[in-house]
C-alpha positions as CSV (number, residue, x, y, z in Angstrom):
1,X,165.9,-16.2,112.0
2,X,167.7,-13.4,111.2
3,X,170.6,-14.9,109.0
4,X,170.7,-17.2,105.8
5,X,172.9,-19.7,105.6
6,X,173.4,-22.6,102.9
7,X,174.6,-25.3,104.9
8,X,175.7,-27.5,102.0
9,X,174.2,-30.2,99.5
10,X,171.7,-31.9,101.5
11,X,170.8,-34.8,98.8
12,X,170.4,-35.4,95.2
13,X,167.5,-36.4,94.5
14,X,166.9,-39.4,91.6
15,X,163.7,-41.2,90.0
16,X,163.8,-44.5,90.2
17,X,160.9,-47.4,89.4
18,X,161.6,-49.4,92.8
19,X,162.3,-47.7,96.1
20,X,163.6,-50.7,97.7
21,X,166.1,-52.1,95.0
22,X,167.2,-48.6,94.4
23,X,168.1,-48.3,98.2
24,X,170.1,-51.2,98.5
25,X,171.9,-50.6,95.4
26,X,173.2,-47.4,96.5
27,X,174.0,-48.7,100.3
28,X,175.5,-51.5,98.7
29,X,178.0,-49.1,96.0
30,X,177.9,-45.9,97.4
31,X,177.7,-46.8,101.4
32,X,174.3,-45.0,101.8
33,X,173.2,-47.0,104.7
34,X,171.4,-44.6,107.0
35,X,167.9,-44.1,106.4
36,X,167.2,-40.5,107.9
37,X,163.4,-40.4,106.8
38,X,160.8,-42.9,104.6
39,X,157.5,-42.1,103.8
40,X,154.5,-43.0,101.2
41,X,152.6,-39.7,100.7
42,X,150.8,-37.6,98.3
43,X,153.2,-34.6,96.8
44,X,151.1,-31.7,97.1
45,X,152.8,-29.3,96.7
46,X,154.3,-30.0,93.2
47,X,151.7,-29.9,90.8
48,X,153.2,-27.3,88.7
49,X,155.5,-30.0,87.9
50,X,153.1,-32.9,87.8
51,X,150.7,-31.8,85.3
52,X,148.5,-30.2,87.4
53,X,147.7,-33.2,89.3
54,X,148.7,-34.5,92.7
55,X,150.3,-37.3,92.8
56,X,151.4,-40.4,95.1
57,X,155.1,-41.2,95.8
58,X,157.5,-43.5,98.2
59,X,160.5,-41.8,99.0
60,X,163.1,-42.1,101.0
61,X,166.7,-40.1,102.5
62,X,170.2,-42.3,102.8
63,X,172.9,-40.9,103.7
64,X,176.7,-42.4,104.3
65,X,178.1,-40.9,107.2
66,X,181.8,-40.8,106.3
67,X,180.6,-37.3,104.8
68,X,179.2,-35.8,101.9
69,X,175.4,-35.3,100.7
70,X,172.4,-38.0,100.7
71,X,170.6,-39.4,97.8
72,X,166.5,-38.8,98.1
73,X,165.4,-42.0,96.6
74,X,162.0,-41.7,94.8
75,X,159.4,-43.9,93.3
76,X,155.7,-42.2,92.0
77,X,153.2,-44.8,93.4
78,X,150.5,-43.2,91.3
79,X,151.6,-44.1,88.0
80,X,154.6,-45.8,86.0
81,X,157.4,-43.3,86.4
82,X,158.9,-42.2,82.4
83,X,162.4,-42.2,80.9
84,X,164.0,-39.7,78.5
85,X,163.1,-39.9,75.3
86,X,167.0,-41.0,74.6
87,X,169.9,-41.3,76.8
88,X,171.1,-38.0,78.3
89,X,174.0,-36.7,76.8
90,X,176.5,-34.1,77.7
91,X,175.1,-30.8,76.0
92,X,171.6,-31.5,77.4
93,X,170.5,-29.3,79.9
94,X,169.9,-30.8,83.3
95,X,171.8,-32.7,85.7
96,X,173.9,-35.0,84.0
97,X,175.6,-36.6,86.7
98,X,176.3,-36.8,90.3
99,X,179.6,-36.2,91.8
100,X,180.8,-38.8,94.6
101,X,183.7,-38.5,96.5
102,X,186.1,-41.3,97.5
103,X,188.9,-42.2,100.0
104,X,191.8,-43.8,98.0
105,X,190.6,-43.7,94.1
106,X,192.1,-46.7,93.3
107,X,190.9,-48.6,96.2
108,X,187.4,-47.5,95.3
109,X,187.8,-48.3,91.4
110,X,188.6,-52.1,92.9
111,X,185.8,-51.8,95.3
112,X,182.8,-50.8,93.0
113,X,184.3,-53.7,90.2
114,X,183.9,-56.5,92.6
115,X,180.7,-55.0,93.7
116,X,179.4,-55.6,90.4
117,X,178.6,-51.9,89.9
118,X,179.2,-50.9,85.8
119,X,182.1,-48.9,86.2
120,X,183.5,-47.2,83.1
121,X,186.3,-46.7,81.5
122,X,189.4,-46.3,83.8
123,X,191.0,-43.7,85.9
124,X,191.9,-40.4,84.5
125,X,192.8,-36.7,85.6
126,X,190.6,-34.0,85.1
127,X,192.0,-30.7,84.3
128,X,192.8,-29.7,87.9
129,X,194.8,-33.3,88.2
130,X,192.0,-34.7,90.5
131,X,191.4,-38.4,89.8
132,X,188.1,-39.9,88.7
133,X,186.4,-42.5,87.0
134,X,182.5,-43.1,86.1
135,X,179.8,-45.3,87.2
136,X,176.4,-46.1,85.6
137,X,173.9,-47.4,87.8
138,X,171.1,-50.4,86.9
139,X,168.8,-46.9,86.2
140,X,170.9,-45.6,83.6
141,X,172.1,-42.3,85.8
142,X,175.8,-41.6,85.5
143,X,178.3,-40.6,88.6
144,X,181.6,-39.1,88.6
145,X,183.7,-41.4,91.5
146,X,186.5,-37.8,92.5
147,X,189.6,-38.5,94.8
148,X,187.7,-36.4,97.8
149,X,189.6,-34.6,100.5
150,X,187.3,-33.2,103.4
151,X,185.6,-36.0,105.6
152,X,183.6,-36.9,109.1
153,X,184.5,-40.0,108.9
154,X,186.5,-43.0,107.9
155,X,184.3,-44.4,104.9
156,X,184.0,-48.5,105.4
157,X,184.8,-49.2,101.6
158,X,186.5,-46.4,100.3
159,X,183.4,-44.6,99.0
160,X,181.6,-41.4,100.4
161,X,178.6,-39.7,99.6
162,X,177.5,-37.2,97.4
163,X,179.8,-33.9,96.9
164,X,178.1,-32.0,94.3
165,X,176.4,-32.6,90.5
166,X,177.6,-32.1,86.9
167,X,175.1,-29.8,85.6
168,X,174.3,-28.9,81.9
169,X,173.5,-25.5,80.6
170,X,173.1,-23.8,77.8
171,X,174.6,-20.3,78.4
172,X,177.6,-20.6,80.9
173,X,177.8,-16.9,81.4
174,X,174.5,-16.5,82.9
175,X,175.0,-20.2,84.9
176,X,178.1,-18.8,86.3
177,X,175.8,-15.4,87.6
178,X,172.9,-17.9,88.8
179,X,175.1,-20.2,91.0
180,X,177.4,-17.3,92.4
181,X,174.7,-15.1,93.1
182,X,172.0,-17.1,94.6
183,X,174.4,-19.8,95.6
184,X,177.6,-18.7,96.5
185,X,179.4,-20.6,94.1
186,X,181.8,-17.8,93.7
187,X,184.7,-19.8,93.4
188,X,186.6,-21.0,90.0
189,X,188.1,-24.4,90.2
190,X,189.2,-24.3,86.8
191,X,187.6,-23.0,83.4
192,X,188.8,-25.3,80.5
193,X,187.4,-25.5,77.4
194,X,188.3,-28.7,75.0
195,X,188.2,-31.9,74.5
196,X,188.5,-34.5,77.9
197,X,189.9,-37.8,78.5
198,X,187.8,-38.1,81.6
199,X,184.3,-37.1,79.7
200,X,184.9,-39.6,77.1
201,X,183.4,-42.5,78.7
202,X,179.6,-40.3,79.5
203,X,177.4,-40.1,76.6
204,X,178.0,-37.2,74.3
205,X,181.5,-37.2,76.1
206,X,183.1,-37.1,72.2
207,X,181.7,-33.3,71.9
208,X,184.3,-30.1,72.5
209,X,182.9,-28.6,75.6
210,X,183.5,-25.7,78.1
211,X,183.8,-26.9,81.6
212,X,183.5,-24.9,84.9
213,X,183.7,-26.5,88.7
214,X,182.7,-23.7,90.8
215,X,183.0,-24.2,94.7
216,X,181.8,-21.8,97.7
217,X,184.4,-19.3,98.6
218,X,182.7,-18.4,101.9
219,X,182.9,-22.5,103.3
220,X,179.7,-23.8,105.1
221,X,178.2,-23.6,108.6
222,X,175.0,-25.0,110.3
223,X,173.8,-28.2,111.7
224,X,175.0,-30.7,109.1
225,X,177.6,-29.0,108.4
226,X,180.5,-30.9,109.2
227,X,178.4,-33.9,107.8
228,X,177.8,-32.8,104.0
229,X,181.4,-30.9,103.8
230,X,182.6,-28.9,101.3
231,X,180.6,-29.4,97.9
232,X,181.5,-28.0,94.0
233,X,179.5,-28.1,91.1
234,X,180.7,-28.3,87.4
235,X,179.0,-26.6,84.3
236,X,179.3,-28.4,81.1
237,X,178.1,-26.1,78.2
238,X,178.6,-27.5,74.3
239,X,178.8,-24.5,72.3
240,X,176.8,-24.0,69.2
241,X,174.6,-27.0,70.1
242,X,171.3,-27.0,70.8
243,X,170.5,-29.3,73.6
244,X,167.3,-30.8,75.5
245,X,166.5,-30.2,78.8
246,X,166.3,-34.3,80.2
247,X,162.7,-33.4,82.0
248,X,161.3,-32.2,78.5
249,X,157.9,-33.5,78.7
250,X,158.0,-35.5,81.7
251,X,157.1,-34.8,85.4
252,X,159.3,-33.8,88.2
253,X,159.9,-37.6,90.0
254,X,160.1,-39.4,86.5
255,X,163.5,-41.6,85.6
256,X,166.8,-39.6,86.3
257,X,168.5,-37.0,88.0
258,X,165.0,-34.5,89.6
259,X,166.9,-32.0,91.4
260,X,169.7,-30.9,93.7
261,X,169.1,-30.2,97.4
262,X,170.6,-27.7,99.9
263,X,170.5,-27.8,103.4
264,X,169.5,-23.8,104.4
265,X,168.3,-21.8,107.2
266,X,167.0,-18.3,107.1
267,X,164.4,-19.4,104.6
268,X,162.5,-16.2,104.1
269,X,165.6,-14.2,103.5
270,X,166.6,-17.1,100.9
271,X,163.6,-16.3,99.2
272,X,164.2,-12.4,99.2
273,X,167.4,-12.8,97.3
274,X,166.1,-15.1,94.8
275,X,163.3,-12.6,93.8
276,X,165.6,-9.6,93.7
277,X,168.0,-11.9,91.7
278,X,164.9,-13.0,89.2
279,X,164.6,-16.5,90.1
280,X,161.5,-16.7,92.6
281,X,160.7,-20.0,94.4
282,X,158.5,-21.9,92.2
283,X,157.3,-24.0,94.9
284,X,157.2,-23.3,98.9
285,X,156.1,-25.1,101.2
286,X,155.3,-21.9,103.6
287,X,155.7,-23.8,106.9
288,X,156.5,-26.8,108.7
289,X,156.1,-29.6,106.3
290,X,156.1,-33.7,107.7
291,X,158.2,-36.3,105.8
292,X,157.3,-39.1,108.1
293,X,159.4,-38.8,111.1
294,X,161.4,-36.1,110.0
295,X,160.4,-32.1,109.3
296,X,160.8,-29.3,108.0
297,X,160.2,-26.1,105.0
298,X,160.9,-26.7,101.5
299,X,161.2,-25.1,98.1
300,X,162.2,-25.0,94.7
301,X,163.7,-22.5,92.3
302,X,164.7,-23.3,88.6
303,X,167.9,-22.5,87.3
304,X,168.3,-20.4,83.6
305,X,168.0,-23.7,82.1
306,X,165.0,-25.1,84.6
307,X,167.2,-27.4,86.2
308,X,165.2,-28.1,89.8
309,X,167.3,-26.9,93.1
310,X,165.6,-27.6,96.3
311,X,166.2,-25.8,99.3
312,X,165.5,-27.4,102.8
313,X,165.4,-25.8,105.9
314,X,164.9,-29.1,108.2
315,X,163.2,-28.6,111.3
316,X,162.8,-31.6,113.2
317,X,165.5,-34.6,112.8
318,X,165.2,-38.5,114.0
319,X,168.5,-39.4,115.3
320,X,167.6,-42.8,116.8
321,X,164.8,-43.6,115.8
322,X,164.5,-47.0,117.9
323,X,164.9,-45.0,121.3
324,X,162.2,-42.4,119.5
325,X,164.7,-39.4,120.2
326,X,164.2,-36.5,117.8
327,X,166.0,-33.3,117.6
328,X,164.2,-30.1,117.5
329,X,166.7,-27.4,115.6
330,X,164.4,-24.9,115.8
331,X,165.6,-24.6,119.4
332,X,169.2,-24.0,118.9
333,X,171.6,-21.9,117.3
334,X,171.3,-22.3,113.4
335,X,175.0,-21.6,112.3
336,X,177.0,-24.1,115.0
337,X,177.7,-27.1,114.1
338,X,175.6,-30.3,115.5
339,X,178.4,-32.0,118.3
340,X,179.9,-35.3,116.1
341,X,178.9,-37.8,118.5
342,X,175.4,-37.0,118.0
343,X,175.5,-37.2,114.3
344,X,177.6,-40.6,114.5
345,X,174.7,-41.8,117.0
346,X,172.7,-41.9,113.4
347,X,174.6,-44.9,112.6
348,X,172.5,-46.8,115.1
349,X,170.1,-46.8,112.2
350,X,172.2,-48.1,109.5
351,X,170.7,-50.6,107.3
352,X,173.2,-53.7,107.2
353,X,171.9,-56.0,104.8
């Protein structure tokens, strides 16, 4: 591989105490219904996050195929999984909350009510004029529901998947360095500071903030491409208040938000320009690396606030997994595109119930 490309947001990953429940709550509200991979496994490979100790998980990859990113589902089997010390606010450090895209705001506002889904407050504008509206789920993790526009498919109930994060930091100058550099989130959707409408409902929402959604000026290539679509992320810094980082004194897995994961290829040249831009991976899994019936090389770097981004670069793929057909992408051309009918052909797999 002699190119590096950052496909787009692969998943975003969340803690939960139940693997199962979790899964059908978000296929049931958020129309991730396509397990890609499920597996019960030690994590090796992040102790330095686990207190020095390996431990046991269930975890699992959904995705929604009308477009957008995954959710990783994750459940420690080794011991009882722990919650923040108090709710996450806006002007703690961390990911505060996931972004998911819809088709038809209002329809989805109606869909997620009747679903029985807590959805708060009521439809507002953000400063660009994009409509949202929040959603807590049973877990106490907070999403942003945004009026999306780039899709692969038709969603069946209005909703999509997951099109970037709302991230906390404490310094939004050297955030905006860290995302553009290493990222390519190069791109100013708007830079307001203020009080928000839209915020109000979130916890800490009352505070006077600086906001930044930043989106990739280059656009996205690769495999999965046309699958996880355009993606933006928004900084939220609180000035003059000392936050806390929502994984102080807790593992990597625990309740909440654990990272943010990009679909990459050209992993060794990824890991070049993080070192020459002062954030080395913290974790790497150095080769091939099997989750169940799916593959591939994976690492972590922190951000300037130790928010955890994952990078995957996914090696093998089940695409039916009933007629045991698996795609090698190793074997093909890492910036075109995977054809649409054999990403669709996923679906065979959807979960229904």
């Amino acid at each position: 591989m002699n190119d590096m490309i950052i496909s787009g947001i692969q998943q975003l990953g969340v803690g939960i105490p139940d693997t199962e429940e979790a899964f059908k709550w978000f296929r049931t509200n958020f129309g991730t219904d396509v397990p890609v991979f499920r597996e019960a496994a030690e994590a090796p490979f992040m102790t330095r996050y686990t207190g020095g100790e390996v431990q046991s998980r269930d975890a699992m990859l959904a995705v929604n195929l009308a477009g957008g990113g995954g959710f990783e589902i994750w459940q420690y089997t080794s011991r009882e999984p722990v919650g923040p010390q108090k709710p996450v606010e806006i002007g703690d450090y961390g990911i505060l909350a996931g972004r998911i895209k819809a088709r038809g705001i209002h329809q989805a506002y109606q869909r997620l009510q009747a679903s029985g889904a807590t959805v708060l407050g009521k439809i507002m504008e953000d400063p660009e004029g994009i409509l949202r509206f929040a959603v807590r789920d049973p877990w106490g993790n907070h999403y942003q529901i945004v009026d999306g526009a780039e899709w692969f498919s038709k969603p069946r109930n209005h909703v999509g998947g997951v099109e970037g994060a709302m991230i906390g930091v404490s310094d939004m100058a050297a955030a905006l360095d860290f995302y553009a550099t290493i990222l390519g989130y190069d791109s100013k959707r708007y830079d307001e500071s203020g009080f928000f409408d839209d915020l109000a409902v979130l916890p800490g929402g009352d505070r006077t903030v600086r906001r930044v959604v930043l989106e990739r000026s280059a656009g996205h290539a690769g495999a999965f491409s046309e699958l996880f679509g355009a993606s933006r992320i928004e900084l939220v810094e609180v000035p003059d208040h000392k936050g806390t980082p929502v994984f102080k004194d807790r593992f990597w897995g625990d309740l909440g938000f654990i990272h943010l994961c990009f679909d990459v290829s050209g992993m060794d040249l990824l890991k070049t320009r993080c070192e020459a831009a002062g954030h080395p991976f913290t974790v790497d899994s150095g080769e091939s690396f099997d989750m169940g019936d799916a593959g591939g090389r994976f690492a972590y770097i922190e951000d300037p606030d130790g928010t955890l981004l994952e990078f995957v670069e996914t090696h093998k793929l089940p695409v039916v997994k009933k007629l045991k057909w698996n795609l090698d992408l190793r074997k093909r051309d890492a910036r075109k595109p995977l054809p649409r009918w054999m990403i669709s052909a996923m679906g065979l797999g959807r979960v229904r119930k």
